[in-house]
ROTORKE-157292 format. One line per 5 residues: number of its first residue (from 1); their letters; for each residue y, z, x of C-alpha. Coordinates in nm, 3 decimals, always signed. Layout:
<pts>
NUM	a	Y,Z,X  ...
</pts>
This chain:
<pts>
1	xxxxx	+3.870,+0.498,-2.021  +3.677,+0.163,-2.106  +3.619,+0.099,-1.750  +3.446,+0.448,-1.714  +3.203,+0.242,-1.982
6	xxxxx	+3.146,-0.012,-1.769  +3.079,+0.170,-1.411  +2.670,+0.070,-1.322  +2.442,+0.376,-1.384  +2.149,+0.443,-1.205
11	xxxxx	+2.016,+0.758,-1.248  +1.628,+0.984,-1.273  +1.566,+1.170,-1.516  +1.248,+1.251,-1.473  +0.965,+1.194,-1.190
16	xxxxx	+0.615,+1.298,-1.322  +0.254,+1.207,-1.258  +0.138,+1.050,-1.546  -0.275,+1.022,-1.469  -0.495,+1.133,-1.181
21	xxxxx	-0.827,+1.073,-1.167  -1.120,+1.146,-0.939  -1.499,+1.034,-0.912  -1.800,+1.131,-0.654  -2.081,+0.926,-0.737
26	xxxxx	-2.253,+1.085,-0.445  -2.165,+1.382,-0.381  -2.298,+1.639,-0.256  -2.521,+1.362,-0.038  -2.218,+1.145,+0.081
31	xxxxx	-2.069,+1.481,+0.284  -2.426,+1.485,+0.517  -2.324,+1.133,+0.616  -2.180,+1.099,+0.966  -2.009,+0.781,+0.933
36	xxxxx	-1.631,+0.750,+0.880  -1.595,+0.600,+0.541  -1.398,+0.263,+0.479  -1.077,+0.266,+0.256  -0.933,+0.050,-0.003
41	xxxxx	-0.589,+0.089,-0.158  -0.519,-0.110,-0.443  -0.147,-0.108,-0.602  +0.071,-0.174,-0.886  +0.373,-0.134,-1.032
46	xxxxx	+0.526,-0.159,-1.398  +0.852,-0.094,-1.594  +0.909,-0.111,-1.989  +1.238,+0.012,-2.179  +1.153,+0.344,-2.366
51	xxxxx	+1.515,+0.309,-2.559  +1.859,+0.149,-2.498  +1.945,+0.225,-2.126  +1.626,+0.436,-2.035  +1.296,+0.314,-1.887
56	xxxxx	+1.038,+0.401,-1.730  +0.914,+0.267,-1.394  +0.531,+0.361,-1.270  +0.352,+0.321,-0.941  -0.044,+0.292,-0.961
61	xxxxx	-0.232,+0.368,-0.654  -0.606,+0.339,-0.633  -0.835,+0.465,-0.308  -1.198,+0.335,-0.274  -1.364,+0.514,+0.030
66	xxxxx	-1.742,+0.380,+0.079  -1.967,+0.457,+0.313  -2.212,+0.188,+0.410  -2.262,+0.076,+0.023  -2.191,+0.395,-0.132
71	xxxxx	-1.873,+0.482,-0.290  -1.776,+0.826,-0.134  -1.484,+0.890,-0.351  -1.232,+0.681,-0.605  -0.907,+0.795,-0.707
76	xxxxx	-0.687,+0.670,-0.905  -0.324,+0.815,-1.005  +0.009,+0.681,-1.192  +0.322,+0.846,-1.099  +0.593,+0.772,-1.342
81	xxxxx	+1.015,+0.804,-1.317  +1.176,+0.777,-1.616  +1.528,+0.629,-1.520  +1.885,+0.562,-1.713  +2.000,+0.211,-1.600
86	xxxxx	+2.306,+0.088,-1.735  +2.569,-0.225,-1.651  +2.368,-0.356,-1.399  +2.402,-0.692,-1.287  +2.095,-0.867,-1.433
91	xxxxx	+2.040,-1.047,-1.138  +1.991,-0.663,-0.993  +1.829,-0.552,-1.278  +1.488,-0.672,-1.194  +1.439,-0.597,-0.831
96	xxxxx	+1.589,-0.233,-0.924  +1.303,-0.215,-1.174  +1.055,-0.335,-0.927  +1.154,-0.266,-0.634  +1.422,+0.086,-0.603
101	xxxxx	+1.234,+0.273,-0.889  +0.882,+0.256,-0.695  +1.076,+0.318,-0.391  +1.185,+0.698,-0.547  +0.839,+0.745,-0.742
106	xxxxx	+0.592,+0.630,-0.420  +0.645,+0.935,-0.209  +0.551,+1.186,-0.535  +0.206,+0.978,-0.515  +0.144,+0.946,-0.161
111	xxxxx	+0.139,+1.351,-0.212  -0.066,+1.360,-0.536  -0.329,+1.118,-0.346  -0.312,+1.309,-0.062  -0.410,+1.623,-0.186
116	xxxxx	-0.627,+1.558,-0.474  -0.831,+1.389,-0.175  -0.853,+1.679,+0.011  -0.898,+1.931,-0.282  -1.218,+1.705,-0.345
121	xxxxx	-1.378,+1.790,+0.001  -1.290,+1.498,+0.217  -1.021,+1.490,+0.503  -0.670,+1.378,+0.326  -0.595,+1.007,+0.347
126	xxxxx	-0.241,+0.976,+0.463  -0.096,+0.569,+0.269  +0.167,+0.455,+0.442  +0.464,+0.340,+0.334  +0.502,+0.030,+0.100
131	xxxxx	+0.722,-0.251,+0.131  +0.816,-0.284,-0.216  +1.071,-0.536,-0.166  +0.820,-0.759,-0.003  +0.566,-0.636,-0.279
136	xxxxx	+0.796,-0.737,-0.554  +0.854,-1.101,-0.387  +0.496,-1.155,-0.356  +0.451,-1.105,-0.734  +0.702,-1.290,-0.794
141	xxxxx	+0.535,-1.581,-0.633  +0.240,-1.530,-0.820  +0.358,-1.539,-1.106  +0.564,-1.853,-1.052  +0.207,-2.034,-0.922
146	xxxxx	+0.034,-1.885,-1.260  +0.349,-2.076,-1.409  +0.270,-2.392,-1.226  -0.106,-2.387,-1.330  -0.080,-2.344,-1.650
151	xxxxx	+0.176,-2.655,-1.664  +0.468,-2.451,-1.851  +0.701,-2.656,-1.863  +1.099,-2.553,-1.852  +1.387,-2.634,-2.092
156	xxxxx	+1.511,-2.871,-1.868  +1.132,-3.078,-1.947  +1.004,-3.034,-1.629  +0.715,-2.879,-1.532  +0.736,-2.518,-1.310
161	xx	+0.698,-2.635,-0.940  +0.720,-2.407,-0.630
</pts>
């Protein structure tokens, strides 16, 4: 029985989209223009404990289309997973927060982008996949050169070097 209590849990309990939003400075104008607009894609990611054993992961995707200097469309949407994690190893803890929840949340935004891009009047914008292991390192490493900038400096008296 007590090792039932100890067996790592990992499960959803919810995937939702928690904001979408859509702007058209220039519509109706921007659809008599013949050029293909260029696209942007911005993203983030965050976690933060909602009680003991439950959190909740989200995936932030922005799309900037312009055409010459005018912004054809922006969207912006947060899909969210609320997740039970329990007995994890905290050395998995982390990447599981940053890097498996997005990985289960993404493809519910890729579709909520998708069509909310279409439904405003332009042909859908397809992202493609997301390394979010190689996502998560990269932040990682920013964070650790914010760290050296700033001078913290560790228990140990030194000063954060990368």
């Amino acid at each position: 029985m007590a090792d039932e209590n100890l067996q790592p849990v990992f499960q959803i309990q919810r995937v939702y989209l928690k904001d979408m939003s859509l702007e058209q400075p220039n519509s109706p104008a921007i659809f008599l223009e013949q050029e293909a607009p260029a696209i942007e894609v911005a993203v983030d990611v965050g976690a933060e404990p909602l009680a003991e054993g439950i959190y909740e992961s989200t995936v932030t995707i922005t799309v900037t289309a312009k055409v010459k200097d005018k912004t054809a469309f922006l969207v912006e949407g947060k899909q969210a997973g609320i997740f039970e994690i329990r007995n994890i190893p905290e050395d998995q803890f982390d990447p599981l927060l940053g890097i498996g929840c997005p990985n289960v949340i993404y493809p519910y935004l890729r579709a909520n982008i998708a069509d909310m891009i279409t439904r405003a009047g332009f042909p859908p914008v397809h992202l493609s996949e997301i390394n979010f292991e190689v996502f998560y390192q990269q932040r990682l490493q920013a964070f650790a050169e914010q760290q050296e900038q700033a001078g913290i400096v560790l228990a140990d008296g030194s000063t954060a070097k990368h």
